[in-house]
N, C-alpha and C positions, 0 to 999 in steps of 0.2 A: 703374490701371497706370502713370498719368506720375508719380504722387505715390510712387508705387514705386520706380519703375524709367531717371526723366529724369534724364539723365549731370549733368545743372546742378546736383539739389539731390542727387543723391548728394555731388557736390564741396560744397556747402552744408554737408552732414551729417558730413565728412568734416572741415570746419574749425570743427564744432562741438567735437568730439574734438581736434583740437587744439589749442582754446581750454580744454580741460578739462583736457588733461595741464599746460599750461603755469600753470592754477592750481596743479594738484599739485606743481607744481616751486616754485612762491612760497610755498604753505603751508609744505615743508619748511625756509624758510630762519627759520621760528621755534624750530626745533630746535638743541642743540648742534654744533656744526662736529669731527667726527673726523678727526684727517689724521694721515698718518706722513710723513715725509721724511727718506730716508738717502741719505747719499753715502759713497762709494770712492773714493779719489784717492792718487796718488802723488805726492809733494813733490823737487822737486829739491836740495831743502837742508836740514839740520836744523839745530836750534838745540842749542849745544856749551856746558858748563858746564864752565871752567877754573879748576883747581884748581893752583898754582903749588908748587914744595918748600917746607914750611917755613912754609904759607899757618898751618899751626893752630899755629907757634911751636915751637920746641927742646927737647929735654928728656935730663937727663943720662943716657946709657947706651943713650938708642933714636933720638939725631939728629934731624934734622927731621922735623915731621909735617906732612905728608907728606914722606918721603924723596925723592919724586919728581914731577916735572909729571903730574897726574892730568885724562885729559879724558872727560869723561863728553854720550855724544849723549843729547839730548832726544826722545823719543818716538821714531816708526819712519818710513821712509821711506814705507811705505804704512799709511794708518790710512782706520779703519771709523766713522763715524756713524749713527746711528739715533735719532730723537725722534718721538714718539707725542705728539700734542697733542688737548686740548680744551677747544673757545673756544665760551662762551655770550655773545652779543651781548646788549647789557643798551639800553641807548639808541638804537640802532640797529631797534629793535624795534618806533617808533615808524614809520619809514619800511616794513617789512618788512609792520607793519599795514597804510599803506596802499596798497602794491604789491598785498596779497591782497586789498584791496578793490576796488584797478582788475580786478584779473583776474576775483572774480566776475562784475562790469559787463562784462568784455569773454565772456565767458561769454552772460552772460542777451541781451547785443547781437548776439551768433553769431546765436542762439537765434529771436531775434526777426526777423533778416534771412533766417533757414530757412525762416518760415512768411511771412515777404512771399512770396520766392520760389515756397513752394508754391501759393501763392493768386493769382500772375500766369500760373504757372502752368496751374496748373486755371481760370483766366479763358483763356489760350490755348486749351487743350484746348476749352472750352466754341466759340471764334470759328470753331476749325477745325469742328469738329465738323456745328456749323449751318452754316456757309458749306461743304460737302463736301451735305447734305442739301439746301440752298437751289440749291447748281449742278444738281445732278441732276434738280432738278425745272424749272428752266430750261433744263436741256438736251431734257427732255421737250415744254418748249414751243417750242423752237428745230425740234426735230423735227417740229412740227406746222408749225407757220410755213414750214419747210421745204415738206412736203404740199401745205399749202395755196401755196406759189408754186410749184410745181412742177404743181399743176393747172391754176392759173392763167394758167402759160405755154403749156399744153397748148391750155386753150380759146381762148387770145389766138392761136396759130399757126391754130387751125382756123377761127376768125373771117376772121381776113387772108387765107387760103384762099378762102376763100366769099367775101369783099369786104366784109363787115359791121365791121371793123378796119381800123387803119391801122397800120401796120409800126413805127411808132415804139413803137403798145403793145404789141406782142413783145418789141420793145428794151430798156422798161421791166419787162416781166415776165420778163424772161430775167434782168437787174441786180438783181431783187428775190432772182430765185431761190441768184445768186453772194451777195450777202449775206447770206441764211439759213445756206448753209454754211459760210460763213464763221463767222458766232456761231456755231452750231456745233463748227466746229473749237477757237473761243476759248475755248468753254465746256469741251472737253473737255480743253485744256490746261491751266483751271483745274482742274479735277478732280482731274489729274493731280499737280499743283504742291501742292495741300491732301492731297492722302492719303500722297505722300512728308513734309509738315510734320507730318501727326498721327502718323507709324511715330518720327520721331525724337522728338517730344515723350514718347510713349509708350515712347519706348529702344527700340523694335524695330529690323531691320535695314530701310534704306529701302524693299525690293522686295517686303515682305509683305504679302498681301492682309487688310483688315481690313472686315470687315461690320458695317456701322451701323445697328443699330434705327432704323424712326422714333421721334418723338416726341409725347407726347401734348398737348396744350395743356393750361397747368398754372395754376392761381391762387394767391395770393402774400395775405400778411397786411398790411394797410395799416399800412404804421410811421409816424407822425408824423416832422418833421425835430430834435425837441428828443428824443423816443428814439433814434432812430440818432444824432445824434451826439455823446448819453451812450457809446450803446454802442461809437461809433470810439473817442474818446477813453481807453475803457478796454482797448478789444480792438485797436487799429490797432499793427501792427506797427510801422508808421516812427516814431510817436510812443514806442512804450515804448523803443524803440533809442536816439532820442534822449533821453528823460530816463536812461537810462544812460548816457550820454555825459555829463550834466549829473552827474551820481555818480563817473565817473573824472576827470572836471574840478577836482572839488571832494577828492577823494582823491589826486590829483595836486598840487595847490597845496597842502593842510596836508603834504604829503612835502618840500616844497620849503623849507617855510616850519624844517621839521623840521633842515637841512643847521645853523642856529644854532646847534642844540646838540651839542657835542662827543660822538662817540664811546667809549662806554665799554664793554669787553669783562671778562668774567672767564677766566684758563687755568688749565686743571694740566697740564704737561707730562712724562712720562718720558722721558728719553734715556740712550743707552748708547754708547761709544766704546771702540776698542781703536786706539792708537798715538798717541792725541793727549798731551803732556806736562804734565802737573803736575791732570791730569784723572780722577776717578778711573773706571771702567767703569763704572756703574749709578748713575743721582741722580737726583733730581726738583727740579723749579719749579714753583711756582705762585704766582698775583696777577692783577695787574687790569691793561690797558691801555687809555690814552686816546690818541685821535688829533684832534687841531682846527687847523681853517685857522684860523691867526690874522688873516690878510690876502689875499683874491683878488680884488684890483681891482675888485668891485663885481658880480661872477657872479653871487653867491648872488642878490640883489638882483633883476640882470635876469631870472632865473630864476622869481623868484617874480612879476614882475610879468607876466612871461611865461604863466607858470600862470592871474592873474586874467583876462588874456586871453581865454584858452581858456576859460573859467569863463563869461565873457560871452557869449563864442560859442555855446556850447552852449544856455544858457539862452532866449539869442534865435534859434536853430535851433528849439525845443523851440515859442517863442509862433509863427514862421511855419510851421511843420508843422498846429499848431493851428488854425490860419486858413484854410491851403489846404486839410486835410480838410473843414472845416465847409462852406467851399462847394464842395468836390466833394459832399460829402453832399446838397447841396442840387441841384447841378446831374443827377446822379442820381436823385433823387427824380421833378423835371421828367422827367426821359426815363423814367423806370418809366411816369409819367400818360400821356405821350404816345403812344406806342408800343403801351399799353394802348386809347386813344381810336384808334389805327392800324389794330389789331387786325380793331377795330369798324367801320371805316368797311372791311375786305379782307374782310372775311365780307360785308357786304353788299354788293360790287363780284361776290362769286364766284357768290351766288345770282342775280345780275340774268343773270351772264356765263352760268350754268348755263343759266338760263329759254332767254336767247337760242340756247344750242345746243341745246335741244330744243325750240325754233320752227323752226331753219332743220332740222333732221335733215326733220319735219314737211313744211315747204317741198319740199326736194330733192324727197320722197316724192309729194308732190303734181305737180313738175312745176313751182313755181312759182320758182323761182330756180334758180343754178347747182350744179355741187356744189363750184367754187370756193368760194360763199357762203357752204358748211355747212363746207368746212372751214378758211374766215377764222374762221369764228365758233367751231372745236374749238382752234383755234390761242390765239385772245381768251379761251377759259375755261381752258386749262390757266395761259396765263399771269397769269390770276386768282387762280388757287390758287398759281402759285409768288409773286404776291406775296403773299397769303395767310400762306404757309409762313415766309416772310421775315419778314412781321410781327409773325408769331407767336416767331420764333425771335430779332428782335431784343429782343422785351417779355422774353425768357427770358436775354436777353445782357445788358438794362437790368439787370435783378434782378443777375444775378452783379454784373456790374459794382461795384452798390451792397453786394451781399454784401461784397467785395472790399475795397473801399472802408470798412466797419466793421471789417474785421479779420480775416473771418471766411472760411474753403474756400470757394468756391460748389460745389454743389454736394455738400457735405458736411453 
């Protein structure tokens, strides 16, 4: 449900798609460039072709030619353009390569920060999870503990009663009993605080009830530390991001280095005009243009040195990434043994705690101690078992962890 439905990697999934469209907008710029541009305008003035009497010389019987000052306006006060172009970038093509190359990179880097996300993710879900399981059963032994001072206080008053006690161990059993409820109450605010964190991990609305399986205790395939961290190395999210990053670095710098070579396009244009003078309505153009900085103060330059930079960066991002998975893998590893040797010593803490609650039940029954005693001893086994559950449930959080850590969902 969180890998579905948590607002985080919808936004994740959402800027993976926009890292997709935005290649599709850099592919397209290897195509030819279609464009029309017309304008409409009216001129305040035109341009007047003066013709004077006499300008084309004399002749006998028909007088000057022209007989008369002749003025002739140029074109129209308001005139119409329109030109229809198309431009195939020729050299520019080389940079346009490697824009599409950045934007894969920035793509497969989305991509790969989607599945960190899912995988810290579903590592949350896993802490809430067990810690929601781990309070509850802590709260079941707060309740006992509770019980048990709460009897306690009972036979301390009836002691002081009868004279066989001294008032001060009322005092102390009565402060034992305020701080039973108190954990208590603590435990139940944790509960609280983890079942509102798992409704929003899981995108549900905060106030919804959710019912949790327990879990069963589960055993795990021993990985060496030179497997796993084959397997991070190939599958670790931050690392593949980053050697994309070392690929737009390197696709960045040859674009740079690309700005030396002058621009060169080819067009063929059609246009059409009505009012402009000495223009005829319908013509075409076509040829080639070049555009080149001859001179920019040393841009290009810092530009490029700019890009090795980043080139550097990245590649030494890529060797410390390398390094701090390797010993989380290893630091991981340790806590899988540990937790596991945890395990083993809270199983044998819960059968001793069990034996001893069914000595004192026995006792009670006999006569031979209090029932305070049998219910110190239901209070000491349950909180047996919730360490227990703990142990068990952090050996299953070690695992993720290290799941996490190779690359990979826990839990998946």
């Amino acid at each position: 449900m969180a890998l579905a439905q948590n607002h985080s990697l919808n936004i994740a999934r959402l800027k993976v798609v926009e890292y997709e469209q935005k290649k599709a907008e850099n592919r397209s710029s290897y195509f030819p460039d279609l464009k029309n541009q017309s304008t409409a305008a009216y001129t305040t003035a035109q341009g007047i072709i003066d013709i004077p009497a006499g300008a084309f010389g004399a002749f006998q019987g028909a007088g000057l030619v022209p007989n008369r000052d002749i003025l002739i306006n140029q074109g129209n006060p308001t005139f119409v353009t329109s030109g229809t172009s198309l431009t195939q970038p020729i050299t520019p093509l080389i940079r346009i390569h490697q824009a599409n190359r950045i934007a894969r990179s920035e793509v497969a880097a989305t991509r790969d920060e989607l599945k960190k996300a899912e995988n810290e993710v579903a590592l949350k879900v896993h802490q809430v999870y067990y810690g929601i399981l781990i309070a509850r059963l802590e709260k079941q032994a707060a309740e006992q503990q509770g019980a048990y001072s709460k009897t306690l206080l009972d036979e301390s008053q009836q002691e002081a009663h009868d004279g066989s006690a001294l008032k001060s161990d009322v005092i102390q059993s009565r402060a034992a009993l305020l701080q039973s409820e108190q954990a208590l109450l603590s435990v139940d605010l944790q509960i609280s605080d983890l079942k509102a964190e798992l409704n929003d991990l899981l995108g549900l609305p905060i106030d919804t009830t959710v019912m949790l399986s327990p879990l069963e205790p589960a055993s795990f395939p021993d990985m060496s530390r030179d497997e796993s961290l084959g397997m991070a190395m190939n599958e670790n999210p931050q690392i593949a991001a980053a050697t994309e990053s070392v690929e737009q670095a390197k696709a960045a710098l040859k674009a740079a280095k690309s700005a030396y070579i002058p621009d060169i396009s080819l067009f063929a244009r059609h246009s059409y005009q009505n009012g402009v003078p000495f223009l005829v309505h319908n013509f075409g153009t076509f040829g080639a243009q070049l555009n080149y900085d001859i001179f920019d103060f040393g841009k290009r330059r810092a530009i490029v040195r700019q890009r090795e930079a980043q080139l550097a960066q990245a590649q030494e991002n890529v060797e410390r990434l390398k390094e701090s998975v390797s010993v989380e893998i290893q630091q991981s590893l340790n806590k899988v043994e540990r937790t596991k040797q945890m395990v083993e010593v809270a199983s044998e803490v819960v059968k001793l705690r069990t034996e001893g609650e069914r000595i004192a039940e026995n006792q009670v029954t006999q006569g031979a101690i209090l029932v305070s005693a049998r219910r110190q001893a239901s209070a000491a086994s349950y909180k047996a078992q919730a360490e227990m559950l703990q142990a068990q449930l952090n050996h299953l959080l070690a695992q993720a962890e290290l799941e996490q850590t190779i690359g990979r969902t826990p839990g998946q």
